[in-house]
Backbone as CSV, one residue per row, in Angstrom:
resi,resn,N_x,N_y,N_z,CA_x,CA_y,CA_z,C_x,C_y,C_z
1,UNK,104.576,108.772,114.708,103.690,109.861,114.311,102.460,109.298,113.590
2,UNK,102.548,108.088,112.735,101.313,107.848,112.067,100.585,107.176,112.996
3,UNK,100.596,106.193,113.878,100.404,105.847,114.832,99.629,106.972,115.666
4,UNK,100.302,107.769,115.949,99.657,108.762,116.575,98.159,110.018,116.208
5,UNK,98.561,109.952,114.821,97.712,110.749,113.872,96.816,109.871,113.322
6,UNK,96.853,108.049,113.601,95.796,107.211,112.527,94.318,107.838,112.762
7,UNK,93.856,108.038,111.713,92.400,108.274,112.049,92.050,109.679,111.682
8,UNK,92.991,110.435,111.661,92.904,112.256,111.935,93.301,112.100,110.912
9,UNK,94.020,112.085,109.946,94.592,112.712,108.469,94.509,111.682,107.805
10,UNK,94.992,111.977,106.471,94.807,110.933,105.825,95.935,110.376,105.131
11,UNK,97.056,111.024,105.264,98.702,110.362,104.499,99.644,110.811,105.374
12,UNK,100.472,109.927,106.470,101.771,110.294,107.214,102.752,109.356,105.882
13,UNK,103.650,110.017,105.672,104.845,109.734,105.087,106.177,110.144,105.978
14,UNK,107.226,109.347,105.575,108.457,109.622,106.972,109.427,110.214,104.897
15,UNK,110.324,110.871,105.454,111.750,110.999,104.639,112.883,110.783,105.492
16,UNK,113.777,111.467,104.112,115.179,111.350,105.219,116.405,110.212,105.629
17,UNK,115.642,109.178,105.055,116.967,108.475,105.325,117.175,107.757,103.976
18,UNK,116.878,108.442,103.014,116.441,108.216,101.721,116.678,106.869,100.738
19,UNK,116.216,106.061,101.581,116.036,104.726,101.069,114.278,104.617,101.042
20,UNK,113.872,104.149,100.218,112.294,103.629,101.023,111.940,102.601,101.178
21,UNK,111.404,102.564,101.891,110.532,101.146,102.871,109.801,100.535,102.109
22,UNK,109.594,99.395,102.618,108.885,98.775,102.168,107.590,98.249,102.956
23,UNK,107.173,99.224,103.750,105.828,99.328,104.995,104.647,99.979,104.590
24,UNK,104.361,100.640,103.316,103.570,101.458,102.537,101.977,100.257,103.476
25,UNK,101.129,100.728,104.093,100.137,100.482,104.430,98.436,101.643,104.987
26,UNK,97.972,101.220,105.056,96.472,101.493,105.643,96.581,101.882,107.237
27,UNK,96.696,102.211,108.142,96.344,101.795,109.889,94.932,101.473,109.951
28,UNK,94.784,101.056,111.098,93.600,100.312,111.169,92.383,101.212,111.537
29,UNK,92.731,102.686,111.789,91.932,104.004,111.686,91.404,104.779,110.005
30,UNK,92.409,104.524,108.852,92.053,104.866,108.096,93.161,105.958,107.549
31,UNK,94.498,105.695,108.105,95.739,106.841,107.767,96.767,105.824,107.076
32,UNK,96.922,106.462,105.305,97.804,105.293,104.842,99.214,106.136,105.574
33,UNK,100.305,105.250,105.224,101.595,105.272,105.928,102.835,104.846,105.267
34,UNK,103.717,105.487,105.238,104.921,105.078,105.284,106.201,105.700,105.909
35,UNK,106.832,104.533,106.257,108.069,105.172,107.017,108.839,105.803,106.145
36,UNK,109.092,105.598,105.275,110.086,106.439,104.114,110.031,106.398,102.840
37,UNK,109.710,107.476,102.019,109.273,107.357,100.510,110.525,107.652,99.929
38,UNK,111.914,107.651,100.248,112.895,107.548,99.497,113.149,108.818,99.028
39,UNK,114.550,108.914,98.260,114.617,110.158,97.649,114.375,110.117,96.106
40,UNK,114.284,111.650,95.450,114.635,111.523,94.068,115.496,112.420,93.837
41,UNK,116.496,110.951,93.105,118.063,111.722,92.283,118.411,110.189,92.459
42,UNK,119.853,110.393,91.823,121.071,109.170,91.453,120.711,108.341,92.721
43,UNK,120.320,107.168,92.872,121.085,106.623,93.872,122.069,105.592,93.863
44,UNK,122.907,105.939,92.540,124.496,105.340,92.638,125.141,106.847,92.901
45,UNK,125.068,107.156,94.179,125.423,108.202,94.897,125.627,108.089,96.300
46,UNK,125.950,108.729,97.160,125.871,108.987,98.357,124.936,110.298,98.450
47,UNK,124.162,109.781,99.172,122.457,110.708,99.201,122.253,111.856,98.222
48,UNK,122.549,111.437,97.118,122.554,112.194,95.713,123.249,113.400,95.639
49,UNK,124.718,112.672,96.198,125.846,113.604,96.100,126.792,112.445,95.223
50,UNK,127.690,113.148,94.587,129.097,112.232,94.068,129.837,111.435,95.324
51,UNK,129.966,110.216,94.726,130.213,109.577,95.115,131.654,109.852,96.016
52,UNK,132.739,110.260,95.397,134.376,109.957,95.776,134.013,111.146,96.730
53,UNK,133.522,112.359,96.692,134.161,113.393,97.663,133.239,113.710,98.908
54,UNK,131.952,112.232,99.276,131.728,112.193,100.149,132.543,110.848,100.968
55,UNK,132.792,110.115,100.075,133.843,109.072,101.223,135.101,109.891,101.477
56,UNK,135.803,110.723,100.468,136.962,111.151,101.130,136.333,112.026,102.443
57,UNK,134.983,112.872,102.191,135.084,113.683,103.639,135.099,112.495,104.784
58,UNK,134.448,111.488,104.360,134.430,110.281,105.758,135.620,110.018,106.117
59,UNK,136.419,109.372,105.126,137.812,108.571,105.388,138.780,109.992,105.993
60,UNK,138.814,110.837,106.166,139.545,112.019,106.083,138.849,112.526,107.508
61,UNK,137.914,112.264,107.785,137.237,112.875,109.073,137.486,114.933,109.000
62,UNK,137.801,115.132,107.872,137.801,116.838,107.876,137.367,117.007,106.420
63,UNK,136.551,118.041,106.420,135.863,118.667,105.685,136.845,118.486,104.364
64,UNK,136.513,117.947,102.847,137.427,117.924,101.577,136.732,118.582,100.773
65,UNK,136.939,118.078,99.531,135.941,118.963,98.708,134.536,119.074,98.744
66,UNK,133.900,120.284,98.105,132.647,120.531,98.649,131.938,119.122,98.028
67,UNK,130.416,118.913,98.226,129.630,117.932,97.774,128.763,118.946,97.097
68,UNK,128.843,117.673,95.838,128.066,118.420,94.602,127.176,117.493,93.772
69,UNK,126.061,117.601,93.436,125.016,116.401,92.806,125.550,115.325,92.179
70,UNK,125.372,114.830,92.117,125.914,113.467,91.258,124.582,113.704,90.165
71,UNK,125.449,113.115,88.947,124.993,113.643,87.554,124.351,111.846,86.356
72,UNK,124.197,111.091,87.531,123.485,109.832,87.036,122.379,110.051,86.650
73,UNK,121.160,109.080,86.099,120.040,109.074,86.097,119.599,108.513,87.231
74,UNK,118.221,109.534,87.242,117.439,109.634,88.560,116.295,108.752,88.424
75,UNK,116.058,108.658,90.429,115.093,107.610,90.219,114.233,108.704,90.942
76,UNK,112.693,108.470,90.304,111.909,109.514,91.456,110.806,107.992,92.409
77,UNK,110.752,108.968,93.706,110.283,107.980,94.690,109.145,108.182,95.482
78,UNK,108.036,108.046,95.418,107.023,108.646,96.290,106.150,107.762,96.646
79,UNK,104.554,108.152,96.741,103.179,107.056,97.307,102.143,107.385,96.611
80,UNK,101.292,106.846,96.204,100.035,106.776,95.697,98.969,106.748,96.240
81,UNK,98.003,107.519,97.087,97.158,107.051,98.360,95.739,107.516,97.386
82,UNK,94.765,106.824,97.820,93.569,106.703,97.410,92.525,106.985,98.527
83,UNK,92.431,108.233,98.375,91.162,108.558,99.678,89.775,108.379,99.267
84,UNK,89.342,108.480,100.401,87.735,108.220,100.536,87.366,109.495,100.262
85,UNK,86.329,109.965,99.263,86.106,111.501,99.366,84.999,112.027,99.960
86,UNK,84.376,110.834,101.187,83.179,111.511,102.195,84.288,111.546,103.735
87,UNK,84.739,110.761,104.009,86.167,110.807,104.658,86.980,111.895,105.216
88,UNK,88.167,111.384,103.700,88.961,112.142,103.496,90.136,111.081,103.998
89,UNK,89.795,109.860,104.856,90.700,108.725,105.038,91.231,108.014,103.953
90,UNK,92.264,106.860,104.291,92.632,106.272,103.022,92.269,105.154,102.626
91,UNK,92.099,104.804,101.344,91.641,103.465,100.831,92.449,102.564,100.303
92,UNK,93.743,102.686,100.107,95.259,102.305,99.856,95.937,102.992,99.590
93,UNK,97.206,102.530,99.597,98.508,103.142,99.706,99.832,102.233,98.327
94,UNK,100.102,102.641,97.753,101.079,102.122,97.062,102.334,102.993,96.787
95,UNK,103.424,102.030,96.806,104.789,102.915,96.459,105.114,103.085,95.028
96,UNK,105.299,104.130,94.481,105.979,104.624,93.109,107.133,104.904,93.195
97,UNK,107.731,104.049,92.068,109.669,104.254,91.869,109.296,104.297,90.415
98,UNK,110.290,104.906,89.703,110.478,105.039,88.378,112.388,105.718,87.866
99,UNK,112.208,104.913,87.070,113.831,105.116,86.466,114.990,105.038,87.184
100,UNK,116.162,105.075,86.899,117.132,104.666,87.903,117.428,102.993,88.016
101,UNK,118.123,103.224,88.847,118.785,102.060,89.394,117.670,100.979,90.290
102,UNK,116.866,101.563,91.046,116.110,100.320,91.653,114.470,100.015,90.942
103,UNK,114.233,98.929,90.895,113.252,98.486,90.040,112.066,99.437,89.564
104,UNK,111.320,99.412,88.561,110.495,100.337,88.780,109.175,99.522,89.777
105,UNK,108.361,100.374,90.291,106.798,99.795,90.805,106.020,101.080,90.653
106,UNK,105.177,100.590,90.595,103.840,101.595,90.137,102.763,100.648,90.634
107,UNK,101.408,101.420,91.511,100.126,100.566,91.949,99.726,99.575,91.257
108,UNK,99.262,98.263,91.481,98.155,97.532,91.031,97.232,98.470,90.378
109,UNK,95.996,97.959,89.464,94.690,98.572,88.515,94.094,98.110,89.623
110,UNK,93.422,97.326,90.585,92.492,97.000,91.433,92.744,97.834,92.980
């Protein structure tokens, strides 16, 4: 899709498989990008559910107890894009993580 849209908009972001990438870029049209900005919540979770009563639904192959948030500290996960404001294209792209379990990052000042 960004591929497809480079040039026409100015931020494709992917979700959903809620890990994020590490592909945060520019295209060579002017559309920053990423395949996946991750989720925000626990991710000492299973996709920011408790942990035990989504492996039992796996290991069990039938529906167990319901899934319910997991109650860790959260990490929030998104992008930072810097448009052109005669444009409206992008001028970089950086990934933001904060708190939680995986490192923090926040943009470069330059």
């Amino acid at each position: 899709m960004g591929q497809y849209l480079d040039g026409r908009v100015s931020l494709v972001v992917g979700t959903h498989t809620h890990v994020p990438t590490a592909d945060a870029r520019v295209l060579p049209l002017g559309t920053a990008f990423q395949c996946d900005l991750g989720m925000c919540g626990d991710y000492d979770s299973v996709i920011g559910m408790k942990k035990q009563a989504a492996i039992d639904r796996f290991v069990q192959i039938q529906p167990a107890d319901r899934l319910s948030p997991a109650e860790g500290e959260a990490t929030m996960c998104g992008v930072l894009a810097e448009l052109d404001g005669r444009t409206g294209l992008a001028k970089r792209i950086s990934p933001v993580r904060l708190g939680g379990l995986l490192p923090d990052t926040w943009p470069p000042d330059n």
